[in-house]
PAFIVEX-351979 format. One record per residue (C-alpha): residue in one letter; x negated, y negated, z negated. Coordinates in pm, whole numbers, plus 50000, padded with zeros to 5 digits. Layout:
// PAFIVEX-351979
AXYZ/...
END
This chain:
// PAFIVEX-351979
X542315329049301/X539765319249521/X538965288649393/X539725296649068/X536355322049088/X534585294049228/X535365269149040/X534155291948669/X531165303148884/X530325269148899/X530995255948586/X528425282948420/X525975272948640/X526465239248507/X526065251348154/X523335270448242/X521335238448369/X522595221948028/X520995251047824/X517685246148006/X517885205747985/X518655213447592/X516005237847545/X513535216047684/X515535187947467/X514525209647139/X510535217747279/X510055180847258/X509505184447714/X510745152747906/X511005165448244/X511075154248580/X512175173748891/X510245173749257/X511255200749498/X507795212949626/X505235244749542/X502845229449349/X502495197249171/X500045182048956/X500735167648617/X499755134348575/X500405109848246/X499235074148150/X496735088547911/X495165106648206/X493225070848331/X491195050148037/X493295023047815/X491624993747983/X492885008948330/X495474985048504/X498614993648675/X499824969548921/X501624965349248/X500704943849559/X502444921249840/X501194892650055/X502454856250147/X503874863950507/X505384894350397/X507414881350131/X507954842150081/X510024835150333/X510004796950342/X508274790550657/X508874756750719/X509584743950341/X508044716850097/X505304707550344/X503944740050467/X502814739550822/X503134766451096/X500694796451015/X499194817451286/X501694842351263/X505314816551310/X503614809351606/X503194843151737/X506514855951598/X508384831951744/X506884834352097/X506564867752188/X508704884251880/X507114906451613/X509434933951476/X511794953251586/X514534928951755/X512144900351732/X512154903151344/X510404878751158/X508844863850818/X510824832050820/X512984843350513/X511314874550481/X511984886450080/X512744852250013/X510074853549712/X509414815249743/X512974810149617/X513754838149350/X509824844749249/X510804840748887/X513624870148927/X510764893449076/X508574887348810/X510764898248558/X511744929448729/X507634934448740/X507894929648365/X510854954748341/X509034978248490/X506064976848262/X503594962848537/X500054956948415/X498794936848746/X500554921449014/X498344916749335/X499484888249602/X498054866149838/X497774830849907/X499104811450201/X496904787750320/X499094769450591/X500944761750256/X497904750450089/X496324734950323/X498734726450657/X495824715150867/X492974730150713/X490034705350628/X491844679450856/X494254671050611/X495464666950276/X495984694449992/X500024704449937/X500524694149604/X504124717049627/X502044748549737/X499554746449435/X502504738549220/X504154768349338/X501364792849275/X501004779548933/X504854785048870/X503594822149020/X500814827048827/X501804810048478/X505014832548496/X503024866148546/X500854854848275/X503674848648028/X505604881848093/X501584897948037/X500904907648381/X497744902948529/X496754880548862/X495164897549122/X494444869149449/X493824873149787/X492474843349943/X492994854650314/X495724882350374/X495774877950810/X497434843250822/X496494811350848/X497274776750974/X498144778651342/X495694741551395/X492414765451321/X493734785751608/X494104757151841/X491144738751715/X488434764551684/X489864800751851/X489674807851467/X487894835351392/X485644835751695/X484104801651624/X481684798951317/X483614766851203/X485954788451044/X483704799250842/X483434763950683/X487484762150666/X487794792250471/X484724779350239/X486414748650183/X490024770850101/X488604791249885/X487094765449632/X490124746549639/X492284781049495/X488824782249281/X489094748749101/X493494749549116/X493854782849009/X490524797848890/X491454786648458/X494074815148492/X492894839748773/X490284862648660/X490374883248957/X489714874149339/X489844890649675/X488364871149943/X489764883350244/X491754916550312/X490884942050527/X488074920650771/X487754951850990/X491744956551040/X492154921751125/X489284921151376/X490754955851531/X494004946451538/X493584905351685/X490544911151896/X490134949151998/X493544959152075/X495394927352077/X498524936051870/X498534908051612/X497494869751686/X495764861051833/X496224889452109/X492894890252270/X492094921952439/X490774939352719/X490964973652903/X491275001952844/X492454987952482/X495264965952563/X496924943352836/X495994910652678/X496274875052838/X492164870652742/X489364885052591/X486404912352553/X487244940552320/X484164955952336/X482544917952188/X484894898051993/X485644921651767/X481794918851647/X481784882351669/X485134875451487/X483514903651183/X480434884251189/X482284848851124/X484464867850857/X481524884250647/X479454851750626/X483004831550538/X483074863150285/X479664855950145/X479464819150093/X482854816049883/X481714838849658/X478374825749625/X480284792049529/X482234811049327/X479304832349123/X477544799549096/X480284770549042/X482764787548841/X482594824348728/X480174812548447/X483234788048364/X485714807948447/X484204844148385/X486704860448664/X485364883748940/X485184886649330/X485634913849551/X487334923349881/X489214948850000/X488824974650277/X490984997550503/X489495030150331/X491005065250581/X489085094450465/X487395110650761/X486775146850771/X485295163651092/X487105183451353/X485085210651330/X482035223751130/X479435211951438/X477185188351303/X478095163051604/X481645161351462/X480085161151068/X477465134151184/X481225111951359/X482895115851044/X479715101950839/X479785072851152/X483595069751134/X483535057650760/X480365031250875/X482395017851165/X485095011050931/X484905009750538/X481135007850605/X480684978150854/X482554957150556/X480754969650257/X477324978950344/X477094940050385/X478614928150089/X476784950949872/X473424955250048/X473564920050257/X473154941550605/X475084962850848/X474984999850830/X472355018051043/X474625035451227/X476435004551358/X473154986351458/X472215022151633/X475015021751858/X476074989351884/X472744973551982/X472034937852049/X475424929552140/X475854929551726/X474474899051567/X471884898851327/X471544879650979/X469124854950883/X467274862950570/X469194835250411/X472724849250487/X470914883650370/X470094872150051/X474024851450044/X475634887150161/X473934909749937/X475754914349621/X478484892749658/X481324912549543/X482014925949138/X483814949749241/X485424968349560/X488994968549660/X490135004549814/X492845004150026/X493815039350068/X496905058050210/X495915086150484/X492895108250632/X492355120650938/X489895146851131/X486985129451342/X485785141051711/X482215133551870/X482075115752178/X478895113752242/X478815150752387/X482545162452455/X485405146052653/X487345120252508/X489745086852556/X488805064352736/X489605041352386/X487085069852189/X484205067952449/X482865032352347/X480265016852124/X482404993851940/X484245026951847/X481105042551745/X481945072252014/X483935089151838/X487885098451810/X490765102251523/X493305130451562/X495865141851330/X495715178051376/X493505203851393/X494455238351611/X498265225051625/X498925221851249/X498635185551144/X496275173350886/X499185163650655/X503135150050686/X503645118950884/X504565091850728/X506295058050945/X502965048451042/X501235060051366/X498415081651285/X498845078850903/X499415112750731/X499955124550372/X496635142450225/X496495137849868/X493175148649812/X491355121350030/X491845098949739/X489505118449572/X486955123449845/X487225087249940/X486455073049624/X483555097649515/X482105088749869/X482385050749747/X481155058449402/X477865077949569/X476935050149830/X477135020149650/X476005033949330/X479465031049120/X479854999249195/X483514991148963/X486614997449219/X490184991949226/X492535011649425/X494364975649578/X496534996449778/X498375028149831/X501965040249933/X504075054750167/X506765050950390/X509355077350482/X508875084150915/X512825085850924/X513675053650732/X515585031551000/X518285061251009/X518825067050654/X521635051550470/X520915028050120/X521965058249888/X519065081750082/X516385053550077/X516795044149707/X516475079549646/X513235080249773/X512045115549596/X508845115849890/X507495084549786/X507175093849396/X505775127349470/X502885108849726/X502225086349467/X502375112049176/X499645133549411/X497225104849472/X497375097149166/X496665130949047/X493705130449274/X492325098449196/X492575105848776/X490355141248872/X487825114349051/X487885088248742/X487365118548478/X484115132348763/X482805094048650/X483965069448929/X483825037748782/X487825030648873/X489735002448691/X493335001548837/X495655011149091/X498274991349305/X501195006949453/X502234992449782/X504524974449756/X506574960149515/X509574957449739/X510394964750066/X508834939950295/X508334925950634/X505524953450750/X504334929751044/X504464952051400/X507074972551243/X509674944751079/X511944956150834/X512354996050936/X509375001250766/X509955005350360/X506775013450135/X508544990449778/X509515008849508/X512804978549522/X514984981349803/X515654949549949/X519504945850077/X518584925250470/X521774908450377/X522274895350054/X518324900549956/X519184918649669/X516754943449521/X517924974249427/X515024997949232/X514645027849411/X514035065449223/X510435052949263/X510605020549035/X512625044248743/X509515066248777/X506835040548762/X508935025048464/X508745059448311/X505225068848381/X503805031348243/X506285024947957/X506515060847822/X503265083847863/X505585113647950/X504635140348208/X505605135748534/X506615167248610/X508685193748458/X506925221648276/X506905252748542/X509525275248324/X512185248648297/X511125243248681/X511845278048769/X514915278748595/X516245245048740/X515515257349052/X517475290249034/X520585271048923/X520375250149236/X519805273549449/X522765292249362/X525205264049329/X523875258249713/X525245287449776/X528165278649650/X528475254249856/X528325276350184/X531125289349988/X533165262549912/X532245237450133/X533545208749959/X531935174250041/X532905163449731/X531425187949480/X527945182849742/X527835148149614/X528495148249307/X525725174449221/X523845154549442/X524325129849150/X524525144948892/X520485157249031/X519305122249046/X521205112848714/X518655141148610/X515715125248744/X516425091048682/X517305092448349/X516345125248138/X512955109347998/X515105088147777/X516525113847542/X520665105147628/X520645127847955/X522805151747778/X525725127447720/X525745117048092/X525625153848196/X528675159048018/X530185133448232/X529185148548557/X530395182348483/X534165167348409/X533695147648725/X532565176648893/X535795200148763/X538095172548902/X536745172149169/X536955213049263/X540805208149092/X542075174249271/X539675168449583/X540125180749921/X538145217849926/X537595237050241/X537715280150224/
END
């Protein structure tokens, strides 16, 4: 009798859910289902029609390949297979494998509806011992297989010249980055991807996050070449309170005189663009004192700042001069005049924001309490409530709304200079334990992205000159410190066969580029949907069947994945019979 009752109860919830899904079927509504208070709408026709969408990866992360076709050892083999990278000494020797099945990604890009498709360049397989040697006729082959094939299926280039590897022989030669010959290696790189690639590629990044790199290889010593000293790290050698400086300075002036040779040798040929991308946190103070306002305003020169203020007005920012002194360098007026201006356009990498403490006048790390930090401290929270959900990545947090702050902060101090958001994603903090069927159904990662981009459409409608937006990344990829644990693609990537499987995240992207439908269920048909699941949860507690749990489970992301093509009700129909068998022939607990 028992189950009898339960087993009608359910079915009419079922129908009831089918009545809504048909209503909203009738109303001409395409809906899409997120389990949280208050979401945004967001639709294609929210951004302008020129306004790409894209996604990004880099070399290391992806190709795999290490040692093929004449590539030599970048800086990053070497350091990976010394001291280990990832977790269990995981690598980027096969990585994705992209260098092999390239041609299969870029037709899931095309399935997808990608406009863009951002990725980087490896020089150790361009140029395996730098100026010293000869160019690898298989590695420009192979990025004109790349970009030819992105071209044909209609999607975009977007190139990054330097994304943090490079041939090991510059580090061995020169102490890369710390010696200004590198600045003529990555001159001499750069016009060679200029005069191979530069017919097709109308779009070029120069160098990817300088600032990361030079925290991450010089001030804390986590990434090669590992130079550090206390209290930031436990590094063989090194000064982090000077090579950081020295190894930005070298960078920026690299920065400046490709794309001089590129504004002057080939854009008027070629009519492409230059830019670079920074690490861009949104920094809000601590508290409303005007010490912690005035860190905040320092936090975004010591970081975003320190890059762009010199691209775009061909000098550091005050406030790094202030506190940094005469330990920074300073530019001739010729590398002025090369620095000023030379980027089109500014790449935004943008994911998380955090509140900002003074140093200067309150207690702090030892870390906070230096110049090269600008005296000043990130924390996440703010009177024991964090600033926003954690994400996989220390000290990264989900806060929608410093997409908007962050650009209109960009737009305001370099007067609307064009922008592109290059990168932005997320990464679930409990991914290593889930299992495939939880991380393809990755329901977090389409609402973050659904936010920002909420967020950034409200900037771009306020007039912030913003002409595309890259998810990161396309797949799941080798996330450097963190290995493979780490997942920000909207493809799953099997560590075993390779295989990508699209996650919940790809259907949506699909859906939002190819269809122009809302994003998000109206609030009525929410309301309702969420009334029928809440009760059949309770039916659960009632039943306690495993088997009806998953199959509703399914029968939810059938929902999801599919309703925005008009045949949901067919499948539903499907479910619910699978559903009855289940209550009548599987194994059900009272």
């Amino acid at each position: 009798m028992n189950l009898k009752l339960s087993t009608i109860s359910v079915f009419f919830f079922l129908i009831s859910a089918a009545l809504t899904l048909l209503e909203s079927s009738n109303n001409g509504d395409r809906v899409f289902i997120f389990e949280e208070n208050e979401e945004p709408q967001i639709k294609r026709s929210d951004f302008p029609s020129g306004f790409l969408f894209g996604s990004a990866t880099s070399a290391y992360q992806v190709e795999g390949a290490y040692l093929e076709d004449e590539k030599s050892l970048s800086n990053w083999d070497v350091f990976c297979h010394s001291v280990g990278c990832g977790v269990n000494g995981e690598n980027g020797d096969i990585a994705d494998d992209h260098y092999h099945v390239f041609l299969r990604d870029i037709e899931l890009m095309h399935s997808l509806g990608l406009q863009a498709y951002r990725f980087s360049i490896s020089w150790a397989r361009i140029l395996p011992r730098g100026r010293f040697g000869k160019v690898n006729s298989a590695g420009i082959m192979f990025y004109n297989k790349i970009i030819e094939n992105l071209i044909l299926k209609g999607i975009e280039p977007f190139v990054t010249i330097y994304h943090v590897d490079f041939p090991q022989e510059l580090e061995d030669r020169y102490g890369s980055w710390l010696n200004p010959e590198m600045q003529e290696e990555f001159i001499y790189f750069a016009e060679i991807c200029f005069k191979a690639f530069g017919d097709r590629v109308k779009y070029w990044i120069t160098i990817n996050e300088p600032k990361s790199v030079t925290d991450y290889a010089y001030e804390v010593g986590i990434i090669p070449p590992s130079r550090c000293s206390s209290p930031f790290g436990n590094c063989l050698d090194g000064n982090s309170d000077i090579e950081p400086i020295i190894a930005m300075h070298n960078m920026l002036l690299a920065h400046g005189k490709a794309a001089k040779i590129y504004h002057e040798n080939f854009q008027p040929k070629q009519g492409g663009s230059i830019g670079l991308t920074v690490h861009s946190c949104m920094y809000e103070p601590l508290t409303d004192s005007e010490l912690d306002q005035k860190a905040a305003n320092r936090a975004f020169a010591f970081h975003s700042g320190w890059t762009l203020d010199t691209a775009i007005f061909g000098d550091y920012p005050e406030e790094v001069k202030e506190y940094l002194g005469t330990n920074l360098p300073s530019f001739s007026n010729d590398e002025k005049n090369i620095l000023k201006n030379s980027i089109d356009f500014i790449g935004i990498n943008h994911y998380s924001t955090t509140y900002v403490k003074d140093c200067t006048n309150s207690s702090c790390s030892a870390t906070g309490n230096r110049a090269i930090r600008g005296f000043l401290e990130t924390v996440g929270e703010r009177d024991g409530v964090l600033i926003g959900e954690l994400t996989a990545v220390d000290g990264s947090y989900v806060v929608p709304r410093g997409m908007e702050e962050i650009v209109n902060l960009i737009k305001i101090r370099y007067n609307n200079k064009p922008m592109f958001i290059t990168e932005n994603g997320y990464s679930s903090p409990d991914a290593h334990e889930q299992q495939v069927n939880e991380l393809t159904n990755d329901v977090k990662r389409v609402e973050y992205h659904v936010k920002y981009l909420a967020y950034l459409a409200k900037s771009v409608r306020g007039g912030a000159d913003v002409r595309g937006y890259f998810t990161w990344s396309f797949m799941d990829s080798y996330e450097w410190l963190k290995g493979y644990d780490v997942r920000f693609g909207l493809y799953y990537v099997d560590r075993q066969t390779l295989t990508r499987i699209p996650k919940l995240s790809a259907r949506w992207y699909k859906n939002f580029l190819t269809n122009n439908s809302d994003l998000v269920e109206k609030k009525n048909i929410k309301k309702q949907f969420k009334s029928n699941f809440i009760r059949m949860s309770q039916c659960y507690q009632v039943i306690k069947s495993r088997c009806i749990q998953d199959l509703i489970q399914q029968m939810n992301m059938f929902i999801i994945q599919e309703c925005s093509n008009g045949l949901y009700l067919i499948g539903l129909v499907c479910k619910y019979i699978q559903i009855l068998n289940c209550l009548f022939y599987g194994q059900i607990k009272h």
